[in-house]
C-alpha positions as MATLAB code, in Angstrom:
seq = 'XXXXXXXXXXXXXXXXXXXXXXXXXXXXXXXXXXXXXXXXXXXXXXXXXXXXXXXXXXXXXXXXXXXXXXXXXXXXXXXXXXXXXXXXXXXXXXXXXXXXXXXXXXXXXXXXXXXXXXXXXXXXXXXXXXXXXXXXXXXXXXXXXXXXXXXXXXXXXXXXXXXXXXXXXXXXXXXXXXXXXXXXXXXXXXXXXXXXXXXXXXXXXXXXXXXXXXXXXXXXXXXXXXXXXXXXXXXXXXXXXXXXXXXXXXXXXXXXXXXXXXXXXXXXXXXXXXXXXXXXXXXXXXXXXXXXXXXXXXXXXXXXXXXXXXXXXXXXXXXXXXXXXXXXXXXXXXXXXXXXXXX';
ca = [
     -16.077   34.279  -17.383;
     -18.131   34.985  -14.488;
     -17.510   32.310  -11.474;
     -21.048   31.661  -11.171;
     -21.883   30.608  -14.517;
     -22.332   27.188  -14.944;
     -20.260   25.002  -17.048;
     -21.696   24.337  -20.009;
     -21.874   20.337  -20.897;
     -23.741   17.921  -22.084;
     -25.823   15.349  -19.708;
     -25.790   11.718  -19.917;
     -28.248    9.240  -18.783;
     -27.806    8.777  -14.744;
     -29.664    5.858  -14.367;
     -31.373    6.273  -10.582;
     -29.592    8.896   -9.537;
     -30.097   10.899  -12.299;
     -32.296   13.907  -10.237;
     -29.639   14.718   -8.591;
     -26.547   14.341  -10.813;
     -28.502   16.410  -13.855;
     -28.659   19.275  -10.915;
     -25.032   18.913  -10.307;
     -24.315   19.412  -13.551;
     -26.708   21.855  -14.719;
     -25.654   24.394  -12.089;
     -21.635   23.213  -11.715;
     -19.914   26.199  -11.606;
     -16.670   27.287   -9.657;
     -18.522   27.397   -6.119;
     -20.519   23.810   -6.195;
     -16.953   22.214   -7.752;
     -15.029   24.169   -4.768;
     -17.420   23.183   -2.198;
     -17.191   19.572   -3.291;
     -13.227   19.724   -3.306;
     -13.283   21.199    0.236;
     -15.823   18.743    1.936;
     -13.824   15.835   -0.087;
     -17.038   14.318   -1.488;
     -15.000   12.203   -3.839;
     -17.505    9.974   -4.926;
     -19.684   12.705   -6.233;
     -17.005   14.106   -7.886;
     -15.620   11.330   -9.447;
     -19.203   10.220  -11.287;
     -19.111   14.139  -12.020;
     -15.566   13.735  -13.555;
     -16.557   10.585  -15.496;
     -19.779   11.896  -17.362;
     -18.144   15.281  -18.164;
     -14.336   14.835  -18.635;
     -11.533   16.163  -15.621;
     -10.176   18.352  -17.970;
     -13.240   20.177  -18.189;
     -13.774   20.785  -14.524;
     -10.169   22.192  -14.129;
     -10.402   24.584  -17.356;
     -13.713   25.686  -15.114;
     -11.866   26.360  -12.037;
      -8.764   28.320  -13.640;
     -11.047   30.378  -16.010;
     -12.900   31.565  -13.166;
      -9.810   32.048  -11.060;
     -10.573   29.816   -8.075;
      -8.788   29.701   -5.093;
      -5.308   27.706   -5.856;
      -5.492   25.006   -3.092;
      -8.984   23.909   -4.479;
      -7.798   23.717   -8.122;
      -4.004   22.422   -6.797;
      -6.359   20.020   -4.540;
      -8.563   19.299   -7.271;
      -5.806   18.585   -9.476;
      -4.147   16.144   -6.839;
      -7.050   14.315   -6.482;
      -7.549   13.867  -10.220;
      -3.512   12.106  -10.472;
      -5.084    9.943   -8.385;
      -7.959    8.700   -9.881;
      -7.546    8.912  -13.531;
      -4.826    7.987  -15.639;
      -1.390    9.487  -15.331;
      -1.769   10.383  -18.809;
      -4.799   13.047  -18.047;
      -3.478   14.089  -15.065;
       0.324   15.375  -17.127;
      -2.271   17.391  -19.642;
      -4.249   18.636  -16.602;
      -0.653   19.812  -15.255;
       0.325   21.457  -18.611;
      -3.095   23.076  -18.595;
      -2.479   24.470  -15.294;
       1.345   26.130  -15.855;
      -0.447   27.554  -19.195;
      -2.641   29.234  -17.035;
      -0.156   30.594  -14.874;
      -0.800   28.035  -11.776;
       2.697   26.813  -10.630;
       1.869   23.226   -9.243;
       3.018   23.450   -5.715;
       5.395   20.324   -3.527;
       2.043   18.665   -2.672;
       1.343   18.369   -6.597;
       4.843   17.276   -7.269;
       4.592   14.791   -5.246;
       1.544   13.321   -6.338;
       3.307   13.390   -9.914;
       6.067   11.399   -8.043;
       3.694    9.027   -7.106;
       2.122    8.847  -10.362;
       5.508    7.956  -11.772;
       6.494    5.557   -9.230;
       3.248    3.423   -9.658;
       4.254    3.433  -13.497;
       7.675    2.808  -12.924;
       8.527    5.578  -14.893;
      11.823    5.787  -12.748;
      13.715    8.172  -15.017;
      11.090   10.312  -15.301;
      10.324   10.780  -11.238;
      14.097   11.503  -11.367;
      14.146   14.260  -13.571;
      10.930   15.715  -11.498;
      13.145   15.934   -8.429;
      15.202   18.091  -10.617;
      12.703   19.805  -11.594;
      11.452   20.406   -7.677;
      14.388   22.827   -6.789;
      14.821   24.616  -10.426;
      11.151   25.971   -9.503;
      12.663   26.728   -5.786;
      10.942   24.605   -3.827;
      12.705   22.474   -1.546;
      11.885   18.918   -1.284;
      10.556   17.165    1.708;
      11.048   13.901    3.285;
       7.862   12.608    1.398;
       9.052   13.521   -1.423;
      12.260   11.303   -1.058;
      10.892    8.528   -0.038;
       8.219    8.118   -2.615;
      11.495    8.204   -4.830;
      13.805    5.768   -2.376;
      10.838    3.401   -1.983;
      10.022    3.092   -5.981;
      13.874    2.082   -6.804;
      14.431   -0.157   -3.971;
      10.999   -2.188   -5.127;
      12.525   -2.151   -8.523;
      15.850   -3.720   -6.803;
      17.624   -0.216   -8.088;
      19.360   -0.108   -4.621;
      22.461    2.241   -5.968;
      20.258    4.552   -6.957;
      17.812    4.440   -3.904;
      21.457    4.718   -2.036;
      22.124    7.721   -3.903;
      19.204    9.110   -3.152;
      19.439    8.579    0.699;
      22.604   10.480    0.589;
      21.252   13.266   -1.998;
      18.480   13.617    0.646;
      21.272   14.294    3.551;
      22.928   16.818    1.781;
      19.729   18.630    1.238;
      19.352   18.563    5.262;
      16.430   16.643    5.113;
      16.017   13.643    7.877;
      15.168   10.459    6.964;
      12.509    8.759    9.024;
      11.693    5.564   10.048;
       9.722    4.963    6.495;
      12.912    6.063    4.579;
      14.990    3.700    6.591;
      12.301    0.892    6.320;
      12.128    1.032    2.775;
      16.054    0.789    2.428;
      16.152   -1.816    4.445;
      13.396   -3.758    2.802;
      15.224   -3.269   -0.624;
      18.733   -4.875    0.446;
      16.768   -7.575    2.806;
      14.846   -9.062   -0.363;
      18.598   -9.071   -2.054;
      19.831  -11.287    0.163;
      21.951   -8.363    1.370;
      21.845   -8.270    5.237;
      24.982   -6.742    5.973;
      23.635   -3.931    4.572;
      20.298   -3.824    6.377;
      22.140   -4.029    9.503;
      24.315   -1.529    8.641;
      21.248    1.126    8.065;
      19.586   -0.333   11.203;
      22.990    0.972   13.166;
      22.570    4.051   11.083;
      18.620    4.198   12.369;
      20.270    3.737   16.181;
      23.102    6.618   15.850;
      20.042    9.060   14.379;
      17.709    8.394   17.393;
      15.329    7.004   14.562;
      13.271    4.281   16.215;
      12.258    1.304   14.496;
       8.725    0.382   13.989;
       6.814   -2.514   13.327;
       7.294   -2.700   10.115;
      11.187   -2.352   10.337;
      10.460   -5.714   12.580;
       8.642   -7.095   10.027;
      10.655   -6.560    7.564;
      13.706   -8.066    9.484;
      11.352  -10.928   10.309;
      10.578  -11.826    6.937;
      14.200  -11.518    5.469;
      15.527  -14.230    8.375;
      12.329  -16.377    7.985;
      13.283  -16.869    4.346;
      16.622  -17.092    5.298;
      15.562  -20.167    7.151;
      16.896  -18.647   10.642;
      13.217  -18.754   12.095;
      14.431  -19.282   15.621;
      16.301  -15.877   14.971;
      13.477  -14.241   13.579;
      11.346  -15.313   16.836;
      13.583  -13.293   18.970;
      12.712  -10.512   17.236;
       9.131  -11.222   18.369;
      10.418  -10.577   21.698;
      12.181   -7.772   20.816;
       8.572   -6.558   19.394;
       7.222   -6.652   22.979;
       9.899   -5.123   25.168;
       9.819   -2.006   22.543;
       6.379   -1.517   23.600;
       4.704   -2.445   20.158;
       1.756   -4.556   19.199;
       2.935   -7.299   16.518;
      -0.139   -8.095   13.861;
      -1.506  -11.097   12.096;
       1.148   -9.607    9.478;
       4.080  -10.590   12.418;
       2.944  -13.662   13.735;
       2.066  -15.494   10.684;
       5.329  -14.183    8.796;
       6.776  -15.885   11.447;
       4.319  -19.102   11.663;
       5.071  -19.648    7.479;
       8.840  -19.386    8.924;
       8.564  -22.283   11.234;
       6.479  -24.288    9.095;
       9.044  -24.231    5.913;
      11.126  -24.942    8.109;
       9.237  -28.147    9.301;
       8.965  -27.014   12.418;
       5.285  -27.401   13.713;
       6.666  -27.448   17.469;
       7.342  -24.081   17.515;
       4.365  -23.036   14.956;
       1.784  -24.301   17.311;
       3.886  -22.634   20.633;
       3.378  -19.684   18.214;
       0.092  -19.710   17.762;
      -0.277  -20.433   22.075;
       1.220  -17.576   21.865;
      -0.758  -15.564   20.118;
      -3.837  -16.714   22.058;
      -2.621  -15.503   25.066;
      -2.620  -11.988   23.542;
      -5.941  -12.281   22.727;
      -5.193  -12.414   18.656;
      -7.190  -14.306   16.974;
      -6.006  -17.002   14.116;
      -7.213  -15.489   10.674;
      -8.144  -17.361    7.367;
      -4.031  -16.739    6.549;
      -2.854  -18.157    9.863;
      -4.795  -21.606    9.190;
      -3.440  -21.270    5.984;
      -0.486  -21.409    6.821;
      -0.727  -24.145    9.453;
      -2.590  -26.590    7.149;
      -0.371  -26.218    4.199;
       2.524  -26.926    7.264;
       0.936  -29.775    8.513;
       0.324  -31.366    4.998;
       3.400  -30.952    3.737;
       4.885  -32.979    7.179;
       2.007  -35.893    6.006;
      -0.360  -35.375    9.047;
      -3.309  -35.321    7.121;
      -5.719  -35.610    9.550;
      -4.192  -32.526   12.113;
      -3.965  -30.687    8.914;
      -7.934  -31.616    8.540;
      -8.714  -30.366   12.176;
      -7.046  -27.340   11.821;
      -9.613  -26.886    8.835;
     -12.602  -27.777   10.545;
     -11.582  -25.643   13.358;
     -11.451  -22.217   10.649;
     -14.840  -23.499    9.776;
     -16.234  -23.806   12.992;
     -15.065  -20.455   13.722;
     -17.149  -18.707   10.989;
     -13.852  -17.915    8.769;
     -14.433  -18.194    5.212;
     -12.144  -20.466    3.181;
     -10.271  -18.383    0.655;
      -9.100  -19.400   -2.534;
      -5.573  -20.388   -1.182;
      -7.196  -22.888    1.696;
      -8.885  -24.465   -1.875;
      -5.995  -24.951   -3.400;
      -4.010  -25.873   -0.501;
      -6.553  -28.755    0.293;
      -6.657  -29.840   -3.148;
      -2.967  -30.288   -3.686;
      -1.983  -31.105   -0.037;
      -4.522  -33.294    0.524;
      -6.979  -34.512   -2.379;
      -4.204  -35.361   -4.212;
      -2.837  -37.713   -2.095;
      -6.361  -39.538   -1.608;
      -6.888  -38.045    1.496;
     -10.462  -37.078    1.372;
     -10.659  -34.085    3.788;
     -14.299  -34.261    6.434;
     -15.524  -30.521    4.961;
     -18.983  -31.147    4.667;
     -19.120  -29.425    1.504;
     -17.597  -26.136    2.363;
     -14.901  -25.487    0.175;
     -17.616  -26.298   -2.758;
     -20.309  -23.646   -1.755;
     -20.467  -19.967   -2.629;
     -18.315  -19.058    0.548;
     -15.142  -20.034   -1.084;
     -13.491  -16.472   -1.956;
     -11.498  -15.820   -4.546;
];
């Protein structure tokens, strides 16, 4: 096949923008598909995709012989957007074509498999990785690492920590934060700590979300006043905590009943300049209501509102049950019933 002739395919009705799709697709051949791949215009592609079918466009670029990062790049992009499913027959139409998918396309199979949970099956594509003799990268791991710890597999994300050693590839800070993530939502800190030594000896340096993490594990932990020296910690490391760290560490004092510290927190936070979000208020009303002061709870609520933050569907709920419920009729002026409420 010549790689300018168009793909031959039927067109569908475009609606308003069909001008311009019914072009596309009248004149799609190995170039326009190539060009789109290389600028990334995703969008276009992906209505292209949708009205034609992916494996269509592929069998187009390997007929025609394209160049292999924009079919492997094609290919990549289609895991990502289409089901897994598609994307395994797009693969076996590649190999049958005598395209080898490269690391970059292993590893967005990896991904594909994590998202599924198809844990055995990303396993035996690691396996797969070095009989085709390519060596795996740190990526590659920790897509692997990070899908077993978040299904609380933490031998086997262990295992693969120390497979990933004796391949002489270095963990990084996201290897180490998912690891430590895993055993913190266990319960097991001894073992966090232990990798956070590990981190130390390895000149890895922990980030903000290794803080976070940590944070979150004492806050629920109900060591709060711990998890604020952390927050200290955050500062002399030269970092910039987010809403993320301060209100994982406001929810902290406020289970804990502790609206002292909560408000010094949020003080705090206004003295960095960082602004109290729709979560933060949350957070502070649900704290306050839970402690029976009702009508702080209700100032902290106006206070959102006067602000120009939208009440989300959590503020609803937490108003309803924290305070409607207990006859306290909040002063709202009707806010939490009008189309701002988000879901």
């Amino acid at each position: 096949m010549n790689c300018l002739q168009p793909l031959q395919i039927p067109v569908r009705n475009f609606g308003p923008i069909a001008h311009q799709l019914k072009h596309l697709l009248h004149t799609l051949d190995t170039p326009t598909i190539s060009t789109l791949v290389e600028s990334q215009r995703w969008s276009t592609l992906k209505t292209l995709a949708k009205q034609t079918n992916p494996n269509l466009l592929l069998q187009q670029l390997l007929d025609t012989s394209a160049d292999a990062d924009v079919t492997l790049g094609y290919f990549k992009w289609s895991e990502r957007e289409f089901q897994l499913e598609e994307a395994l027959a797009l693969r076996d139409e590649m190999v049958g074509s005598g395209l080898e998918p490269n690391l970059v396309t292993y590893n967005a199979f990896l991904s594909g498999f994590s998202r599924k949970q198809m844990l055995n099956k990303a396993r035996d594509l690691l396996d797969e990785i070095s009989k085709q003799g390519l060596a795996p990268n740190v990526l590659t791991f920790n897509t692997l690492i990070d899908a077993f710890c978040k299904a609380g597999k933490m031998e086997e994300a262990v295992a693969l920590h120390g497979h990933m050693l004796d391949k002489m590839v270095c963990p990084n800070v996201s290897t180490y934060n998912c690891l430590i993530g895993g055993f913190s939502r266990e319960g097991n800190m001894e073992a966090a700590s232990k990798l956070l030594d590990e981190m130390k000896d390895k000149g890895v340096k922990p980030d903000l979300v290794t803080y976070n993490i940590r944070m979150d594990a004492l806050c629920k932990k109900g060591e709060s006043r711990n998890a604020g020296k952390l927050l200290d910690e955050i500062f002399e490391m030269g970092l910039n905590p987010t809403h993320i760290t301060y209100n994982t560490l406001m929810a902290g004092h406020c289970r804990e009943g502790n609206l002292r510290a909560a408000l010094n927190l949020r003080r705090r936070m206004e003295k960095k300049r960082k602004r109290l979000n729709v979560v933060t208020y949350n957070i502070l009303i649900k704290g306050f209501c839970e402690k029976g002061k009702l009508e702080d709870a209700n100032a902290f609520l106006n206070e959102m509102l006067e602000k120009g933050l939208v009440p989300n569907r959590t503020t609803y709920d937490i108003i309803k049950e924290g305070m409607m419920e207990k006859g306290f009729v909040p002063d709202i002026d009707g806010h939490l019933h009008n189309n701002s409420v988000t879901s």
